[in-house]
C-alpha positions in Angstrom: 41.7 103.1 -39.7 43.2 106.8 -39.2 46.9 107.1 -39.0 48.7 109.0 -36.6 49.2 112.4 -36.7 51.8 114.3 -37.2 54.8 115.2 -34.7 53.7 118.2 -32.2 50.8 118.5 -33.6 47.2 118.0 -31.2 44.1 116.9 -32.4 41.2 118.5 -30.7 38.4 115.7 -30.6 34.7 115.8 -29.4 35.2 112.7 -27.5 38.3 109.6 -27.4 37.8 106.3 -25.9 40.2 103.7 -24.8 40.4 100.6 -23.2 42.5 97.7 -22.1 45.7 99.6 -21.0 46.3 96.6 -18.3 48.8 98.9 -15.8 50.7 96.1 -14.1 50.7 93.5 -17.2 54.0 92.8 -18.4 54.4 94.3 -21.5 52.2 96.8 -22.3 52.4 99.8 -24.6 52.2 102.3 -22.3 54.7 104.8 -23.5 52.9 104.5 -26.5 50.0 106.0 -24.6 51.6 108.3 -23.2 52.4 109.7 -26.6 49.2 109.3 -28.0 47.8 111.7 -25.2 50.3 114.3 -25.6 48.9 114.7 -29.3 45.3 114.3 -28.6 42.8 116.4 -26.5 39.1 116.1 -26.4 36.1 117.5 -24.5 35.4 113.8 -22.7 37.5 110.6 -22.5 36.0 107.7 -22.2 38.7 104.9 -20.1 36.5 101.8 -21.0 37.6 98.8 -18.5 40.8 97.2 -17.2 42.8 100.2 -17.3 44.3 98.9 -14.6 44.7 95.3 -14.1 44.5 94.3 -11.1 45.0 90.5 -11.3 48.2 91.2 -12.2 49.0 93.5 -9.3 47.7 91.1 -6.9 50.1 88.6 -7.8 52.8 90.9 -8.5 53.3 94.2 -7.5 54.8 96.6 -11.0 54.2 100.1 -11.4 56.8 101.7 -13.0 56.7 105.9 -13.3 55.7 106.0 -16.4 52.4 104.8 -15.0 52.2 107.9 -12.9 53.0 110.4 -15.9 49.8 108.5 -17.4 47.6 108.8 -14.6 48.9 112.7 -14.2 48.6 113.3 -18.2 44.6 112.2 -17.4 44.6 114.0 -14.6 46.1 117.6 -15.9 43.3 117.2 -18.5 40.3 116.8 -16.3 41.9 120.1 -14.3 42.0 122.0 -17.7 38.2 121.3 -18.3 38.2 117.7 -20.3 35.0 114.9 -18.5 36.8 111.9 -17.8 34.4 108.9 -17.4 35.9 105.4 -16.0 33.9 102.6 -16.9 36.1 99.2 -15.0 36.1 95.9 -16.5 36.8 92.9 -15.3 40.6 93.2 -14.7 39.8 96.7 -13.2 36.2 95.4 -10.8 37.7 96.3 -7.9 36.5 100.0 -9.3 32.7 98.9 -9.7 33.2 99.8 -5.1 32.9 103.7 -6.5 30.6 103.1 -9.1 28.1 106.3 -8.6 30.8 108.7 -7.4 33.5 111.0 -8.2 37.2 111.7 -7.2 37.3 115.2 -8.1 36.8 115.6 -11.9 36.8 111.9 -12.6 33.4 110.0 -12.8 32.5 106.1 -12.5 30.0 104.6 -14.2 29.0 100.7 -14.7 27.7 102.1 -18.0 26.3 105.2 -20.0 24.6 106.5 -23.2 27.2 108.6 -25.7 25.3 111.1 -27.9 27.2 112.1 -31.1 27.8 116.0 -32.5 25.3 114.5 -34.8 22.6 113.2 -32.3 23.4 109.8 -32.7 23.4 107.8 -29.5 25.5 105.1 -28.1 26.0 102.5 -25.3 29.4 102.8 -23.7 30.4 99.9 -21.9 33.4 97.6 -21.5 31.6 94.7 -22.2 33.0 91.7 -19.7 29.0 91.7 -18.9 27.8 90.0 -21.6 30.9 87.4 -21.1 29.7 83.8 -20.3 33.5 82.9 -19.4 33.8 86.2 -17.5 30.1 85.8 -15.2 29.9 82.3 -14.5 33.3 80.6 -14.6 36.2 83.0 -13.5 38.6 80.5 -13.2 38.0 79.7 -16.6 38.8 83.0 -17.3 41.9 83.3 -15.0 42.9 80.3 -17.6 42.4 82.1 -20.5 44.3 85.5 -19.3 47.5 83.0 -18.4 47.2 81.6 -21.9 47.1 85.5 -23.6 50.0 86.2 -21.4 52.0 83.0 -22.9 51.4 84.6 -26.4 52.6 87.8 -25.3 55.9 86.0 -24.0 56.0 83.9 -27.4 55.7 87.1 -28.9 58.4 88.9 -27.5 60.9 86.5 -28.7 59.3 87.0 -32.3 59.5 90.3 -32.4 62.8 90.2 -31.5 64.0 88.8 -34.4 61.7 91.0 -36.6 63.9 93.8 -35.0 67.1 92.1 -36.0 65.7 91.7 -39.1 64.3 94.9 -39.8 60.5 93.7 -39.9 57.6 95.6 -38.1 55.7 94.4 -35.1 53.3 91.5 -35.2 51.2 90.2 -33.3 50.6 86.2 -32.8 47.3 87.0 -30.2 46.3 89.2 -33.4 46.5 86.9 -35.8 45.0 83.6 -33.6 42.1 86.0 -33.5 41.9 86.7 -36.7 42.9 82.9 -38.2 41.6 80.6 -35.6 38.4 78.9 -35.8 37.3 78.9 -32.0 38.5 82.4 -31.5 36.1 83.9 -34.8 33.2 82.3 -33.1 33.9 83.9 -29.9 34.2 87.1 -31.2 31.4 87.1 -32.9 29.3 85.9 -30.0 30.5 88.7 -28.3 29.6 91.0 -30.9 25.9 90.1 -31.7 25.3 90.5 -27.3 26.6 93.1 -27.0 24.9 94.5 -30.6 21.7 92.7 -29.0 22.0 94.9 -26.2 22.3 98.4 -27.8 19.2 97.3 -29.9 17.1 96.5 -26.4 18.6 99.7 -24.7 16.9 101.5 -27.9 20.3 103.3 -29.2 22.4 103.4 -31.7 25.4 102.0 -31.7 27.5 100.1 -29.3 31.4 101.1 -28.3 33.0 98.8 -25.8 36.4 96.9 -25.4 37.0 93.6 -23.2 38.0 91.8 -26.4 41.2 93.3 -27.6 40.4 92.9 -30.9 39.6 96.8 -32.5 37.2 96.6 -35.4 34.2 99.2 -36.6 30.7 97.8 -38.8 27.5 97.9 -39.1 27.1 94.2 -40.0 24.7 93.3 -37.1 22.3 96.5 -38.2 23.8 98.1 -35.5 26.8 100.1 -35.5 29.4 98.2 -33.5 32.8 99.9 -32.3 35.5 98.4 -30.3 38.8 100.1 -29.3 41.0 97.6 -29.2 44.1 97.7 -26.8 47.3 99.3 -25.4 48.9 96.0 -24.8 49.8 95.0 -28.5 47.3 97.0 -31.2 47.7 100.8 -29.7 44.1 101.3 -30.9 41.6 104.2 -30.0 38.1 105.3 -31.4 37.7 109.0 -31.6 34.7 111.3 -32.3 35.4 114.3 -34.5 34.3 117.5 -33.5 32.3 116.7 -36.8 30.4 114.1 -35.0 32.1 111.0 -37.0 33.7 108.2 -35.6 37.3 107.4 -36.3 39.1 104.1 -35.6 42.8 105.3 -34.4 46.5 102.9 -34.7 48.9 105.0 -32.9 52.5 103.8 -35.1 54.5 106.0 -32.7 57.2 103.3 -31.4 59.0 104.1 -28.4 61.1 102.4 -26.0 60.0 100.1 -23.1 58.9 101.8 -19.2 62.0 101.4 -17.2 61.9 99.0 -14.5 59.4 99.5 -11.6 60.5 100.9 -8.1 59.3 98.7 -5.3 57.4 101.6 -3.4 53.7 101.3 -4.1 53.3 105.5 -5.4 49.7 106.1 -6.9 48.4 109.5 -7.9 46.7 111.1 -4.9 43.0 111.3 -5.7 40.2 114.1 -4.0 37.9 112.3 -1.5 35.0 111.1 -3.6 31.6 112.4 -3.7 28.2 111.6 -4.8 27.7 111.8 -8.7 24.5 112.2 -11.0 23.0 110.0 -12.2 24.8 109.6 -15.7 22.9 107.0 -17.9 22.4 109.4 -20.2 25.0 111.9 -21.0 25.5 114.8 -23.4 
């Protein structure tokens, strides 16, 4: 897993993607973002699923500024040239409405084909599709996202005194993952569909997100990529102008999004147009 780069400098990338930022989740790292972004450009972005999460924001209403300076950051780089493609997830369907069109440089797609520097090709997807939990028993899955949240909350207190005693973050959702028996299986379920899927669709490889778990093999004879989150790991994938793949942890720690105003301010988008058709794409 690359580390982060150094301080003022940018790396110019092929293509980055990144998922699971969950805008209106309590916490997130999204100054953390907001960092990585100022040090890394690339000719497309891929923003696989729940960005935004909009169970959260029906329930409760928190946007903070710093979630405009990260919509405006993706924003200033579509104007400067860079092909933003927005592929929702679950937490984020209410997107899958503008699936097919644009708002200005900013494309939605349920799902496209990646091809690499080095003509390698690869489904792009966030991956909530081939969840049984997710398609056939939401409220199942409503359970689930309360019981992730309670770790987070656990965590918090944790990690509070790991700060007092000068340890580094760690992450109990990480380690569950990682250490518990049912959560393994899961993940691996998930992994051999959505690897089952990339081999139908005749491609590649496979990079999606949904999970939060990041993680990069070629176990399943496929090669399988996921980028992880901005709620705990800070993960991204990038491709290198070289056409390689790079599995990112952004260590740059910075201090929590102030409290959010009660005024409901979102980015002002261009009307939205008809896009091509973008199952394939360069």
């Amino acid at each position: 897993m690359a580390d982060s780069v150094e301080s003022g400098d940018v790396r110019q990338l092929r293509a980055l993607f990144l998922s699971d930022v969950h805008l209106g989740m309590r916490p997130t790292r999204i100054g953390q973002l907001v960092d990585f972004l100022k040090h890394h450009d690339a000719e497309t972005i891929y923003l696989i699923g729940d960005i935004v999460d909009g169970w959260r924001l029906a329930k409760s209403w928190y946007w903070p500024p710093i979630y405009n300076e990260f919509v405006e950051d993706l924003l200033e780089k579509a104007g400067r040239g860079t092909r933003i493609v927005v592929l929702p997830g679950n937490h984020d369907e209410f997107l899958r409405e503008y699936l097919g069109t644009y708002f200005g440089e900013v494309e939605f797609v349920d799902r496209t084909v990646h091809t690499t520097a080095l003509g390698r090709t690869y489904l792009v997807m966030h991956g909530d599709q081939f969840d049984i939990v997710v398609a056939h028993a939401k409220w199942l899955a409503h359970v689930g996202d309360w019981a992730y949240r309670t770790l987070l909350r656990t965590n918090l207190f944790i990690n509070w005194v790991r700060r007092r005693l000068k340890r580094p973050y760690w992450s109990l959702s990480a380690w569950a993952k990682q250490k518990v028996k049912n959560a393994v299986s899961v993940i691996g379920r998930f992994e051999e569909a959505l690897t089952l899927e990339a081999r139908d669709t005749g491609v590649d490889g496979v990079i999606c997100g949904h999970i939060h778990f990041a993680d990069m093999h070629d176990r399943l004879g496929i090669h399988y990529i996921n980028t992880g989150d901005w709620v705990e790991s800070c993960t991204a994938v990038a491709e290198t102008p070289d056409g390689k793949f790079e599995l990112i942890k952004w260590s740059a720690q910075l201090p929590p999004p102030p409290k959010a105003k009660t005024g409901r301010v979102l980015p002002r988008l261009r009307r939205a147009k008809a896009a091509p058709d973008l199952r394939t794409s360069p």
